[in-house]
Wavefront OBJ file of the C-alpha trace (Angstrom):
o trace
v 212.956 118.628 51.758
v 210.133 119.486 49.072
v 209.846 121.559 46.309
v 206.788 123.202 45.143
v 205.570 125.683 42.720
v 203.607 128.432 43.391
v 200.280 126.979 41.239
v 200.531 123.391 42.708
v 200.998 124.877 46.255
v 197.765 126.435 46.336
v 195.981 123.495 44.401
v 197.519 121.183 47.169
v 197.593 123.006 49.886
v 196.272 120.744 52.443
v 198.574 117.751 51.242
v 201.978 120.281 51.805
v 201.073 121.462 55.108
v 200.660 117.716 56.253
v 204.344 117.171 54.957
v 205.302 119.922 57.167
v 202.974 118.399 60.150
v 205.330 115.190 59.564
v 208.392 116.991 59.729
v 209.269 118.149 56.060
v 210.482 121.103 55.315
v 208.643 122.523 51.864
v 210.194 125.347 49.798
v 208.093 127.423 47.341
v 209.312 127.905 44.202
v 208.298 131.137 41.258
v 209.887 130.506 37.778
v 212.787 128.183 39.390
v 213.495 130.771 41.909
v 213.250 130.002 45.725
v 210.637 132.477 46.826
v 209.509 131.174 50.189
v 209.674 128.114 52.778
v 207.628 126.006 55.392
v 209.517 124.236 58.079
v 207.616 122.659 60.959
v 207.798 124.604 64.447
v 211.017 124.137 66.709
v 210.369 121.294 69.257
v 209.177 122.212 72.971
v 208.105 125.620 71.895
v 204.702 126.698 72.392
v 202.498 128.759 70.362
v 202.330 131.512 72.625
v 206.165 131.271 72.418
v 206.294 131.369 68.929
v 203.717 134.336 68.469
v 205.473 135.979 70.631
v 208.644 135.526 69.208
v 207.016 136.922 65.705
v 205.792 139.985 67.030
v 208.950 140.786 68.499
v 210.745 140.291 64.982
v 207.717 142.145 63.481
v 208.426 145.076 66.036
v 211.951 145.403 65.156
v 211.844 145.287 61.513
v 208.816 147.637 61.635
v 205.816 145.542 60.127
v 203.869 146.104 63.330
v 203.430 148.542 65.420
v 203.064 148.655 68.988
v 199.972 149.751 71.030
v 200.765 152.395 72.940
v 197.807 152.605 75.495
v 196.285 150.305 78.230
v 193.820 148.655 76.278
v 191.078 146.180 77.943
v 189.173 143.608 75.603
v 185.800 142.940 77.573
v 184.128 139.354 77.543
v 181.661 138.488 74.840
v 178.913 138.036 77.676
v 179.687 141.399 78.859
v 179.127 143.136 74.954
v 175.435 142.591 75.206
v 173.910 142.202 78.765
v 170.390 140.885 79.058
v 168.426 143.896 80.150
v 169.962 146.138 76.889
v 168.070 147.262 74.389
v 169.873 144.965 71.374
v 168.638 142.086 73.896
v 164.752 143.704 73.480
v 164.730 144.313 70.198
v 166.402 140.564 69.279
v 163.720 139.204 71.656
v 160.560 141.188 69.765
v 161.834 140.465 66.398
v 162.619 136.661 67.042
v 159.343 136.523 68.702
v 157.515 137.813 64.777
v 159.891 135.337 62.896
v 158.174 132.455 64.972
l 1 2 3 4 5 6 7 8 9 10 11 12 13 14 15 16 17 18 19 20 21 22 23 24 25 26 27 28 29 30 31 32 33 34 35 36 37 38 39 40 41 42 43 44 45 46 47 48 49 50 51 52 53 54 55 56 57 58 59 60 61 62 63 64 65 66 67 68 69 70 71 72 73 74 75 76 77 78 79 80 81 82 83 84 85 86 87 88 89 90 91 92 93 94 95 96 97 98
């Protein structure tokens, strides 16, 4: 286990969250007062698992709320189809830039 202050956290940031890769566990100190910790992720669980775990926390305790309708994100190559305008007007004004 680490111990960290706020300030050298964020000046070190990268060198921490390597500890954690490796295993350590890194609390975050303010003034000499625990504020925070990092602790690797639980063996054999996914990151779907674990995002899913989150939200459900982040349900219960309020900090998110769920969608209520059926929403459907479309594919990026369905946003702008070849024969759209956006598509034209890209085309023409690439076309002057060249």
């Amino acid at each position: 286990m680490i111990t960290v202050g706020i300030r050298n956290l964020r000046n070190a940031l990268s060198r921490y969250l390597d500890l954690v890769k490796q295993g350590e566990k890194v609390i975050i100190t303010d003034h000499n007062r625990i504020v925070a910790e990092i602790v690797p992720p639980q063996a054999g669980q996914s990151e779907s698992e674990m995002l899913q775990k989150y939200l459900s926390e982040q349900i219960k305790s309020g900090g998110v709320i769920k969608a209520s309708g059926n929403f459907r994100i479309e594919p990026k190559d369905a946003a702008v189809q070849k024969d759209s305008d956006l598509e034209k007007i890209y085309t023409e004004t690439r076309s002057e830039r060249v």
